[in-house]
N, CA and C of each residue as an Amber inpcrd file, in Angstrom:
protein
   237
  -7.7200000  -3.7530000  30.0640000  -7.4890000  -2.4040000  30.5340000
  -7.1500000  -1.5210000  29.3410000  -7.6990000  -0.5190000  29.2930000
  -7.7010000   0.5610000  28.2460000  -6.9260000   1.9610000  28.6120000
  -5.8150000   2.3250000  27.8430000  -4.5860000   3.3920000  28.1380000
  -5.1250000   4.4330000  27.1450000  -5.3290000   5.2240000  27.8440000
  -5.4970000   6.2740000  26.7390000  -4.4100000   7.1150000  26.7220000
  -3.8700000   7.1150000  25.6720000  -2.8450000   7.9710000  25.3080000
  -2.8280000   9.2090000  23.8600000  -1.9170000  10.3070000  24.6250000
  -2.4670000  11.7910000  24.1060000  -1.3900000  11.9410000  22.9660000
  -1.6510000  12.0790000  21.8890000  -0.3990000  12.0620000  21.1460000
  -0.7040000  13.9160000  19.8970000   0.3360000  14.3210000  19.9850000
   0.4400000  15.5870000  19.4820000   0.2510000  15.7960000  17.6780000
  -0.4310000  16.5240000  17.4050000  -0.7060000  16.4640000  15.9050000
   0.3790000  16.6100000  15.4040000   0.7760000  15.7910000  13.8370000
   1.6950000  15.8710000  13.2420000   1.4490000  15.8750000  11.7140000
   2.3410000  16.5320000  11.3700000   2.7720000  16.9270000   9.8960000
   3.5160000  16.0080000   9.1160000   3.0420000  15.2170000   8.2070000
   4.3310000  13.9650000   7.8490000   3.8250000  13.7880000   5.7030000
   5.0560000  14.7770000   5.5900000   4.8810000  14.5910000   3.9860000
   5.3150000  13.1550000   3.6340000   4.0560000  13.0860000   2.8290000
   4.6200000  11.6270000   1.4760000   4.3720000  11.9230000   0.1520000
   5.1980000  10.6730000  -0.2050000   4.8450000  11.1280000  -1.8040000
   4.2190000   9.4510000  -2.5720000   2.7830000   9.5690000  -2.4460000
   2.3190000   8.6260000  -3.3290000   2.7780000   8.0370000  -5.1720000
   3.0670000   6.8360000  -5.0100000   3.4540000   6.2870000  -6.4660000
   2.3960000   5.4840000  -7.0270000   1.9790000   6.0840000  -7.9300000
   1.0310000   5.6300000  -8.4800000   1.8370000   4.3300000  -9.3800000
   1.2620000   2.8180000  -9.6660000   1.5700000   1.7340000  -9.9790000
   0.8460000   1.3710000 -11.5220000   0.1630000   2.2650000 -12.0980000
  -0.5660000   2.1020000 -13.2450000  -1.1160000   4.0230000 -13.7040000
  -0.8620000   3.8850000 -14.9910000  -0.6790000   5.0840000 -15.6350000
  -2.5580000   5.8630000 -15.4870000  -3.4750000   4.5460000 -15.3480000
  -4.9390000   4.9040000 -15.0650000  -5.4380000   4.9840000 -13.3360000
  -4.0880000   4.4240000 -12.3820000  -4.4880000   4.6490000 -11.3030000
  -4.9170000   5.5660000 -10.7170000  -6.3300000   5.5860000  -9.9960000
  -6.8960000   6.9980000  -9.6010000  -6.5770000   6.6060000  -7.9430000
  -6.1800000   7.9940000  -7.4760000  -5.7720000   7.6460000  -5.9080000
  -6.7190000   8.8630000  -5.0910000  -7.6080000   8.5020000  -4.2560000
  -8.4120000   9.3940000  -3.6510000  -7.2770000  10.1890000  -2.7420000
  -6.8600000  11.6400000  -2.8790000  -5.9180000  11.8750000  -1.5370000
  -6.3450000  12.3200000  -0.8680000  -7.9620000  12.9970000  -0.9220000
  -8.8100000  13.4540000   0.3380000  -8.8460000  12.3670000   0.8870000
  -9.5110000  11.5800000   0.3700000  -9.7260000  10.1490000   1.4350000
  -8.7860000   9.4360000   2.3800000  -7.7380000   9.5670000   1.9230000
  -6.2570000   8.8210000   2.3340000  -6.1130000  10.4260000   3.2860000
  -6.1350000  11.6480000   2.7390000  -5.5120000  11.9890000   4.2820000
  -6.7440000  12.3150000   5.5550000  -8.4340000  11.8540000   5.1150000
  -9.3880000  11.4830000   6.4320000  -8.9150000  10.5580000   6.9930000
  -8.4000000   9.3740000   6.4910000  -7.8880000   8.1990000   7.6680000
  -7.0240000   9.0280000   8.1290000  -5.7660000   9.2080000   7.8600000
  -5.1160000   9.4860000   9.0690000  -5.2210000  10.7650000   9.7660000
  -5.9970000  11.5820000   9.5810000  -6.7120000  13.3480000  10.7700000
  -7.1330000  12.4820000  11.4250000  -7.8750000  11.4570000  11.3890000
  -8.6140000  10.9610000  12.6860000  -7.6600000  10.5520000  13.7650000
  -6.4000000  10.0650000  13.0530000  -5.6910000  10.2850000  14.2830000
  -4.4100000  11.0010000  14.5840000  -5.0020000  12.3710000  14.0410000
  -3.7470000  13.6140000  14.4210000  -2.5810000  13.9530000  13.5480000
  -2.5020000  13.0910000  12.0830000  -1.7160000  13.1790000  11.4000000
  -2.2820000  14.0470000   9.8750000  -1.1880000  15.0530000   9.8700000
  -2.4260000  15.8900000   8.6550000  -1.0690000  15.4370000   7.1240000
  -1.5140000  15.1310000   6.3700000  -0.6150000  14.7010000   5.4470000
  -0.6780000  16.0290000   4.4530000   1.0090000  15.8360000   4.2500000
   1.4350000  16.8020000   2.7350000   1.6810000  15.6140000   1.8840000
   0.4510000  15.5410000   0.8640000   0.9830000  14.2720000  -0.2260000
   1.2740000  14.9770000  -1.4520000   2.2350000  14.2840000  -2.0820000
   2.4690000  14.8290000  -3.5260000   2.3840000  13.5040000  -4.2810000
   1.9410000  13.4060000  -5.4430000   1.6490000  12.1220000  -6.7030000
   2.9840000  12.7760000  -7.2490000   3.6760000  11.4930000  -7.5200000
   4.4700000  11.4200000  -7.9070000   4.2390000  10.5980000  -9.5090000
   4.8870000  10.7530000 -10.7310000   5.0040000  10.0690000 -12.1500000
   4.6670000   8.0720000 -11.2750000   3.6110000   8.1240000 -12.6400000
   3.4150000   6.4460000 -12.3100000   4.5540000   5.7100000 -12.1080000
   4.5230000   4.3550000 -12.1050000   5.7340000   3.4240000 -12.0830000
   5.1050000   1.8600000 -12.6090000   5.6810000   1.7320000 -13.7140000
   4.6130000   0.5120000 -14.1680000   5.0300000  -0.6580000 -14.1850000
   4.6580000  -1.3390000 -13.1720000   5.2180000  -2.7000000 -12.5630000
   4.7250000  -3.8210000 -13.3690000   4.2770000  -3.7650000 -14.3370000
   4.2940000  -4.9700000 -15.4750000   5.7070000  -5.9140000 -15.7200000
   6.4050000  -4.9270000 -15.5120000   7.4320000  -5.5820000 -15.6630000
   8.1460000  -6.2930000 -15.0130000   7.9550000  -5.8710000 -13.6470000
   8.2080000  -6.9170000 -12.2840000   7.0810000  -7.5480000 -11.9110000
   5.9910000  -7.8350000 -11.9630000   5.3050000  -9.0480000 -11.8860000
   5.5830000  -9.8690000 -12.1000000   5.3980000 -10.9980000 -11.0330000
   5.4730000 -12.9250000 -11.4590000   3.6710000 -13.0340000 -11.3760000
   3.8000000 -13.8060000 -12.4530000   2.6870000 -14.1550000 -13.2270000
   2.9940000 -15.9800000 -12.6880000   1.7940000 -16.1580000 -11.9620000
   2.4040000 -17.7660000 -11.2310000   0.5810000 -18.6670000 -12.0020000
   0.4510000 -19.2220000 -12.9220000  -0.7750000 -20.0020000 -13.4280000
  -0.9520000 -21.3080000 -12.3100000   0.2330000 -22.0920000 -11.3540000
  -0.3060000 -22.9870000 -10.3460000   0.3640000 -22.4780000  -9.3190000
  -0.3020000 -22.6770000  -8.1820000   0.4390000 -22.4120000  -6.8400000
   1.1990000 -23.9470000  -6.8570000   0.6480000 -24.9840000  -7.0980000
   1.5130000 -26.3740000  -6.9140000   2.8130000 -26.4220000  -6.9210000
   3.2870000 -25.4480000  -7.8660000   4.9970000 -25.6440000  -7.9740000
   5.2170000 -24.6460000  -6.7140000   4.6880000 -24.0710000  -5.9250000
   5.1900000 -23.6380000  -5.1470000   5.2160000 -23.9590000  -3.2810000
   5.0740000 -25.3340000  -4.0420000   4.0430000 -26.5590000  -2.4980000
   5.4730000 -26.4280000  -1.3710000   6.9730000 -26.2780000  -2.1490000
   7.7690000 -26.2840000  -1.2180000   8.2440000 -24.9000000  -0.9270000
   7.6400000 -23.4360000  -1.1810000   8.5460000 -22.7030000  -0.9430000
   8.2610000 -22.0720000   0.0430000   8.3420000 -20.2840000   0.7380000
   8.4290000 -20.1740000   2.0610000   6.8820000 -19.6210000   1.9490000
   6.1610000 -19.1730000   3.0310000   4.9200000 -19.2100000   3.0990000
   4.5560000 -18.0480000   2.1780000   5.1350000 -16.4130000   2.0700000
   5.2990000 -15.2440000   1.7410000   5.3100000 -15.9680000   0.3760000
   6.1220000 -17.1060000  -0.3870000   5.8840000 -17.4560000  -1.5610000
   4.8390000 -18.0000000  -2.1100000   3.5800000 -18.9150000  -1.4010000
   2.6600000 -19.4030000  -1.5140000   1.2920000 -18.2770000  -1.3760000
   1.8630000 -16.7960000  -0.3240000   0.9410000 -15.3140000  -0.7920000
   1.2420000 -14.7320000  -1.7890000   2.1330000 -14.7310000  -2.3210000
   2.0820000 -14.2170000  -3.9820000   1.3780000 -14.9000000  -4.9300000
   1.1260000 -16.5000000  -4.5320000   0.4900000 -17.2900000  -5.8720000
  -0.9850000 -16.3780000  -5.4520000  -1.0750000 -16.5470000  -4.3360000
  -3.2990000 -16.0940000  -4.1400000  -3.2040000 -14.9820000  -4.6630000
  -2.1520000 -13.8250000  -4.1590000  -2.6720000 -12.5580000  -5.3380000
  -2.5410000 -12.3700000  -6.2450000  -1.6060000 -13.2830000  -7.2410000
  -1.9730000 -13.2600000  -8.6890000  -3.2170000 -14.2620000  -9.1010000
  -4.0450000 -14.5660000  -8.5990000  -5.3450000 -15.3040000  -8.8450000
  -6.2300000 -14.3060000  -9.2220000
């Protein structure tokens, strides 16, 4: 069964952080996803933030055969 529900356009500022000093961030594109569903975005880019420095850099997932599952998805995305 399918509910269709009416929801009122909204206005919802963010402020994108860019994660690399070359990151290019489409913000037309990012605010077409959400007009399609009624949300018109005020984005502002905010100064990068360069997470080199908080990265774990993991070369085997093996040492991580016992830890919690969320720990064994960090080894695949540093692959």
């Amino acid at each position: 069964m399918f509910n269709l529900i009416h929801l009122s356009p909204k206005t919802a500022k963010v402020t994108l952080i860019p994660t690399a000093e070359n990151l290019t961030i489409d913000v037309e594109k990012v605010k077409a996803i959400y007009s399609k569903v009624g949300v018109t975005l005020d984005i502002t880019l905010a100064v990068p933030f360069d997470i080199v420095h908080y990265t774990v850099f993991i070369k085997s997932s093996s040492i991580l055969s016992q830890d919690r599952p969320c720990d064994k998805n960090l080894s695949m995305i540093q692959r």
